[in-house]
C-alpha positions in Angstrom: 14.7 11.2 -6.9 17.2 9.9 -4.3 17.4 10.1 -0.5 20.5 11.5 1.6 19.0 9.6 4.1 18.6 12.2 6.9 15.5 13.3 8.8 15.8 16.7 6.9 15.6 15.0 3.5 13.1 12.3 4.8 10.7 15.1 6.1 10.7 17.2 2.3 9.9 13.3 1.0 7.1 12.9 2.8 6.1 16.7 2.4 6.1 16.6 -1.9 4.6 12.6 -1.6 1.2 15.0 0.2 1.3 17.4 -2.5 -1.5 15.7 -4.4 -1.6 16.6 -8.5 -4.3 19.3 -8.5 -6.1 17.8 -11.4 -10.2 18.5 -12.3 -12.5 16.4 -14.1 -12.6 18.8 -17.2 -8.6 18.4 -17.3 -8.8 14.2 -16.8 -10.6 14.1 -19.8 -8.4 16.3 -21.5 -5.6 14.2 -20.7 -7.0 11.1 -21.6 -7.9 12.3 -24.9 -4.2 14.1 -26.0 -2.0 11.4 -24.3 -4.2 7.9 -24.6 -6.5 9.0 -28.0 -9.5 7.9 -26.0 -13.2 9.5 -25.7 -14.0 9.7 -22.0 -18.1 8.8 -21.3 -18.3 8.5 -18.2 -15.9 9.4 -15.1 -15.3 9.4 -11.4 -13.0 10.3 -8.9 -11.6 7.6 -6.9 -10.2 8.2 -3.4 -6.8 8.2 -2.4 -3.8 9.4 -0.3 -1.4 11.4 -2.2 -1.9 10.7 -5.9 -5.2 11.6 -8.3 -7.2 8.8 -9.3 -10.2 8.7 -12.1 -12.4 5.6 -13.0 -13.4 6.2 -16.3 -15.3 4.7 -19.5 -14.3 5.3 -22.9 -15.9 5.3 -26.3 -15.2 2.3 -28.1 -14.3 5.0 -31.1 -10.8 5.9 -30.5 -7.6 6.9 -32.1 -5.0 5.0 -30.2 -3.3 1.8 -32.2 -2.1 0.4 -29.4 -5.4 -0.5 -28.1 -7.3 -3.6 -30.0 -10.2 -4.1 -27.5 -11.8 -1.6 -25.2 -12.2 -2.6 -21.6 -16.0 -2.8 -20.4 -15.0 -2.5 -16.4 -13.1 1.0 -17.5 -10.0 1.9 -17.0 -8.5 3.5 -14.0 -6.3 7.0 -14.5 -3.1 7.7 -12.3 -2.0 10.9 -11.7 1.2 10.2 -9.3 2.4 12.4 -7.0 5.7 14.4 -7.8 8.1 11.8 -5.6 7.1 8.7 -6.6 6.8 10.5 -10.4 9.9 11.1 -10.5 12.0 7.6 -9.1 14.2 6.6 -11.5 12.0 3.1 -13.0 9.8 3.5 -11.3 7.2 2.8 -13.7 8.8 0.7 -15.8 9.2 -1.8 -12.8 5.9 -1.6 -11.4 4.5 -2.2 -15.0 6.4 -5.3 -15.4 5.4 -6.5 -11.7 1.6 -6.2 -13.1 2.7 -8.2 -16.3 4.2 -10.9 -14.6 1.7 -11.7 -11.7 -1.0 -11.4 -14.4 0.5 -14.0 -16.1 0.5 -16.3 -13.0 -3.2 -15.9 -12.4 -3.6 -13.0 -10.1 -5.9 -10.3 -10.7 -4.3 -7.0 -10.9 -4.4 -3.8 -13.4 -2.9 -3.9 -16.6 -1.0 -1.3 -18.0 -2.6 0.3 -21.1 0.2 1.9 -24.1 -0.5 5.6 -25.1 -0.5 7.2 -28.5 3.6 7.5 -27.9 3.4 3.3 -27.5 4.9 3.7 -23.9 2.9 2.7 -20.5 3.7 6.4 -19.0 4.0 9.9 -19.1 5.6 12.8 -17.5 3.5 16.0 -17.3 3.9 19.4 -15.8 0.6 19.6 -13.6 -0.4 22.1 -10.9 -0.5 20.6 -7.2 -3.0 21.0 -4.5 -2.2 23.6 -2.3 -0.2 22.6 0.5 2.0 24.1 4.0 5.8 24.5 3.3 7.4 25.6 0.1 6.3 22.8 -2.5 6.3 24.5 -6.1 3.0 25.4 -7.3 4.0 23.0 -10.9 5.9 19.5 -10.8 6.0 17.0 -13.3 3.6 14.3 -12.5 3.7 10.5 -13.8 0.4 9.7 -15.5 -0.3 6.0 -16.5 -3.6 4.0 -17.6 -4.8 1.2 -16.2 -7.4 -1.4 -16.5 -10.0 -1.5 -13.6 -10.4 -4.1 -11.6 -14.2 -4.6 -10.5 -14.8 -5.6 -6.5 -15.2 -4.2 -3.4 -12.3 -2.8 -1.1 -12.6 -5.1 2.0 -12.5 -2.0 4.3 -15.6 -1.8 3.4 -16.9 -5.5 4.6 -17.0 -6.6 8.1 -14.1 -8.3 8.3 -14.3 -11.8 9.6 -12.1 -15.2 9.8 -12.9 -16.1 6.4 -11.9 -12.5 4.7 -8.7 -12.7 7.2 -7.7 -15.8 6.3 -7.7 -14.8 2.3 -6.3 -12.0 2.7 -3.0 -13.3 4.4 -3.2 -16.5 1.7 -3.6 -13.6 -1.3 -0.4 -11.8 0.1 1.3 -15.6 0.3 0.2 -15.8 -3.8 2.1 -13.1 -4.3 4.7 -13.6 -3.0 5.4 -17.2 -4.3 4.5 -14.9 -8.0 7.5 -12.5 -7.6 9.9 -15.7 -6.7 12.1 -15.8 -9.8 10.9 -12.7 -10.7 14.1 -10.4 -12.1 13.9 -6.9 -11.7 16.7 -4.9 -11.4 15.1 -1.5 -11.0 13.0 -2.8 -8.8 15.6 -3.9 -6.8 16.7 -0.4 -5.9 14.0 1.5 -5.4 13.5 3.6 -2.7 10.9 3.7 -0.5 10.3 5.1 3.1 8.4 1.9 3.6 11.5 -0.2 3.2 12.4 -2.1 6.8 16.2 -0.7 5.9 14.9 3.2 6.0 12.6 3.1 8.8 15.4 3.8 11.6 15.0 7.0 9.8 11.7 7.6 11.5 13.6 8.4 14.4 14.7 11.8 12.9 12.1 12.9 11.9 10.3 12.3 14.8 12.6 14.4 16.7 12.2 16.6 14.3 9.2 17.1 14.5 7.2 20.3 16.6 6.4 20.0 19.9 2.8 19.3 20.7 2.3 18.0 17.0 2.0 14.5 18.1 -0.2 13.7 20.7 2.0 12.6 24.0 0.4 9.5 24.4 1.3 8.7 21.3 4.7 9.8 20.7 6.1 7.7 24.1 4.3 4.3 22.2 6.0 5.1 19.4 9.4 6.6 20.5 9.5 2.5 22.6 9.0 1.1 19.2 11.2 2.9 17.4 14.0 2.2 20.3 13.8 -1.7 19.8 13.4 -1.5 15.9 17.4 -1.4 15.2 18.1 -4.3 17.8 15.3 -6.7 16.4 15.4 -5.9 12.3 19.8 -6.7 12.9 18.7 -9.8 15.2 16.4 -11.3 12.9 17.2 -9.7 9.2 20.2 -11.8 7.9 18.0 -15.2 8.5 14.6 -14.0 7.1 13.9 -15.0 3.5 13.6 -12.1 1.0 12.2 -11.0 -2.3 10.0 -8.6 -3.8 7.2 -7.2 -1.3 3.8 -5.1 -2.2 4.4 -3.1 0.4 1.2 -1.3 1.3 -1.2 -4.7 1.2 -3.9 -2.5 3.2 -7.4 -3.1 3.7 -8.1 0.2 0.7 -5.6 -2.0 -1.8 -7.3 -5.3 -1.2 -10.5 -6.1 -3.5 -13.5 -8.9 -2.9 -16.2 -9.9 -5.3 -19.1 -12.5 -4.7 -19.5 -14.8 -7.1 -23.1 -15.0 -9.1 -23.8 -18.6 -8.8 -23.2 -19.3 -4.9 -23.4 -16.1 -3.1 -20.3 -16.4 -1.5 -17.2 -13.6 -2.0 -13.7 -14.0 -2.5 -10.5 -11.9 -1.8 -8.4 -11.9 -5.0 -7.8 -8.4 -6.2 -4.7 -6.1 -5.9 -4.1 -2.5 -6.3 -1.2 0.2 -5.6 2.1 -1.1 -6.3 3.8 2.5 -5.7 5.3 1.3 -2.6 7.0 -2.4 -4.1 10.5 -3.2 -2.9 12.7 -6.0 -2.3 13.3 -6.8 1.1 11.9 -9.7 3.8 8.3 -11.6 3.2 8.0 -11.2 7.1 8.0 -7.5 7.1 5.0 -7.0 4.0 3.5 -9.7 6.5 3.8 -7.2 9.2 2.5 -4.6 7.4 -0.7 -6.4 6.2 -1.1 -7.5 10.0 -0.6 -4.1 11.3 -3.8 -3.3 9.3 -5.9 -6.2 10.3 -5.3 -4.9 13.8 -6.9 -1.7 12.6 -9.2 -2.2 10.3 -13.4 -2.3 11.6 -14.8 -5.8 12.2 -16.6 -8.2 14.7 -13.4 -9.9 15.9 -10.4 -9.1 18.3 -7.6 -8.1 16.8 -5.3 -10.9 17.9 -7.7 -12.7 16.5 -7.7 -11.3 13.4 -3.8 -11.5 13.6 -4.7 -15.3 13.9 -6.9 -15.8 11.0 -4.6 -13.4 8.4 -1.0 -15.6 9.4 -3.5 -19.0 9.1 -4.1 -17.7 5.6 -0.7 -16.6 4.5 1.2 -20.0 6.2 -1.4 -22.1 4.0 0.6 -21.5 0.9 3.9 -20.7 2.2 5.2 -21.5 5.8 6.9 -19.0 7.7 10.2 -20.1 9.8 10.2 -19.6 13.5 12.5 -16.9 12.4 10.0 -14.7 10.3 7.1 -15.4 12.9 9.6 -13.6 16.0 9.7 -10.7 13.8 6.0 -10.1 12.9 5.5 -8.6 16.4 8.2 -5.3 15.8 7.2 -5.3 11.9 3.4 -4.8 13.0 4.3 -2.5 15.7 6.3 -0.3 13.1 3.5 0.0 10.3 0.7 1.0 13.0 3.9 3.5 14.6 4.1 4.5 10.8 0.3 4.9 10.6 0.5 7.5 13.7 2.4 9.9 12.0 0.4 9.8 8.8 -2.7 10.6 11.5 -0.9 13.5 12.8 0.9 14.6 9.5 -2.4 14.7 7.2 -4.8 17.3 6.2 -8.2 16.2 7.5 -10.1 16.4 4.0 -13.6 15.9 5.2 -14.4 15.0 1.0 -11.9 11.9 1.4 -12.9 8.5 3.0 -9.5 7.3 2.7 -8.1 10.3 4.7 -10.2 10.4 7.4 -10.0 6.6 8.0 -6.0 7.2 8.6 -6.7 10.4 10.3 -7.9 8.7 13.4 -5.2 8.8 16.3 -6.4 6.5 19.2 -7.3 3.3 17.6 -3.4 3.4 16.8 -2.7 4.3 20.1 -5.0 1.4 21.6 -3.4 -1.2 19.3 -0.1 -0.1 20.1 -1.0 -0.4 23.8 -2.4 -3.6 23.2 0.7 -5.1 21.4 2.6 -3.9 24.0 1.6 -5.9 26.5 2.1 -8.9 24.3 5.7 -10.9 24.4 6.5 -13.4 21.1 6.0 -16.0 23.5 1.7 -15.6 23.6 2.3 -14.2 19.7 3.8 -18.2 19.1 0.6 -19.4 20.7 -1.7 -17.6 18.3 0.2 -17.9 15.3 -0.3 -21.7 15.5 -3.7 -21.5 14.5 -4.4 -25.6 14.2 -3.1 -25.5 17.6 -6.1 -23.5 18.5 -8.4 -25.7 16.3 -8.2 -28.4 18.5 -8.2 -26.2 21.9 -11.9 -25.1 20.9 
């Protein structure tokens, strides 16, 4: 599915990415047995945003030959919603990202084959019920993956430790993507992309009146008005490649190890959103997030802590740290109209945690009364070392 690239087209995007596959347990099971050959024993849903997720166990009795050992963490099932179903690679590419940073020694999902020996499947699936005039059928991408065991660290306290490996995970990444050839990842589409977010604009103005809350709409209507002058100031000198894209707090995954106790941040999930653009925007968007997520600390501080992190495997130029301030203000702008665009699902922890307005209000606020200058100052986090 392609963009025209206007507000109209933008707006229907982000209406079919909602319209979640209306899948049941009875019908996960079904699917897991005609597409993957496997014996579900145990399921659960998993929360999420716009797609249907299942953690399941499997019988170690199965029919599928492309499967030689059965995974004792369980596999995670992806139902995808109708947009990201239907991108042109998109599978394919996301599949081979997983491959590849396996390889290098991160832990993310594996891609499991079906009975047809491919990682995917396009199925006609009913969708949750939804405002607007989204069909009541779409095809829907479904996929298999292994599960990854740990803890989302939304659900932690975060402190300077968790910061600091989260922005040194996102760092691993990158450097694991480097010389990494893709060429349908390369032109994949995504709202996310730093290129398409002018396009917020539209649709903001697009929007009803009164949907937004005033407040609100000026903070991010002042972002939005500075976002075309900075992202041409700084874009042509900021180093590129392939970015997650959504490195949120949900997508992020610590354990504790068994012999000391302590935890580490080292799991990634959700590639749906991966593009290729600038290392300083998926930066951004993993700061605008530590700005937002619950914890002890204030959130320049946290800002501190996750850049420490992320610099101690690859160094950012003075380039790449000018932009972090207009890349974080964009992803918590971004998160504002997911807060006024979603249904309030009272069953969904992930949905209500977006749904909040004001803390993206008061972070908005905040950041606005912050030049680069004072951002310089906390970015050099040594620099504070010695201060205290």
């Amino acid at each position: 599915m392609e963009s025209t690239g206007s507000p109209e087209e933008c707006m229907k995007q982000a209406q079919a990415m909602m319209a979640k596959p209306n899948v049941t347990v009875d019908l996960a099971i079904e699917l897991v047995k005609t597409i993957y050959g496997l014996q579900v024993t145990e399921i659960k849903s998993l929360n999420s945003f716009s797609d249907k997720n299942f953690h399941i166990k499997v019988s170690a009795d199965h029919t599928n030959p492309n499967i030689d050992q059965i995974s004792d963490d369980g596999y995670t099932l992806k139902i995808m919603n109708t947009l990201k179903s239907n991108l042109k690679g998109h599978f394919d590419a996301i599949h081979e990202t997983m491959i590849r940073l396996h390889g290098k020694g991160l832990r993310v999902p594996q891609p499991i084959r079906n009975l047809d020996g491919t990682t995917w499947k396009l199925e006609t699936l009913p969708l949750q019920e939804s405002e607007g005039e989204v069909a009541k059928t779409l095809k829907c991408g479904i996929h298999l993956l292994t599960y990854i065991p740990g803890e989302p660290i939304a659900n932690n306290e975060n402190n300077e430790k968790m910061l600091f490996q989260w922005g040194e995970l996102l760092a691993k990444f990158h450097i694991s993507l480097k010389d990494f050839d893709c060429p349908e990842l390369m032109e994949q589409w995504t709202f996310v992309n730093a290129k398409n977010f002018r396009l917020a604009k539209g649709i903001l103005d697009s929007m009803p009146e009164g949907s937004m809350a005033p407040e609100a709409k000026l903070l991010v209507e002042d972002v939005l008005d500075r976002f075309s002058s900075e992202y041409e100031k700084h874009i042509s000198d900021l180093p590129q490649g392939f970015l997650h894209g959504d490195f949120n707090d949900h997508n992020i995954l610590f354990r504790t190890t068994e012999t000391t106790g302590s935890y580490c941040v080292d799991g990634i999930l959700d590639f749906d959103e991966m593009h290729h653009g600038s290392y300083a925007w998926d930066l951004g968007i993993l700061l605008g997030h530590a700005l937002l997520v619950k914890k002890t600390i204030d959130p320049l501080e946290a800002v501190r802590h996750a850049v420490a992190g992320y610099q101690s495997v690859r160094k950012l130029s003075e380039k790449e740290l000018l932009f972090l301030k207009i890349a974080m203000e964009c992803r918590v702008a971004l998160m504002c109209f997911i807060s006024t665009a979603v249904d309030k699902d009272p069953s969904n922890s992930y949905i209500l945690m977006i749904a909040h307005l004001q803390p993206k209000i008061d972070i908005l606020k905040l950041l606005s009364n912050v030049d680069n200058k004072s951002l310089l100052k906390i970015y050099d986090y040594h620099t504070h070392l010695v201060m205290v």
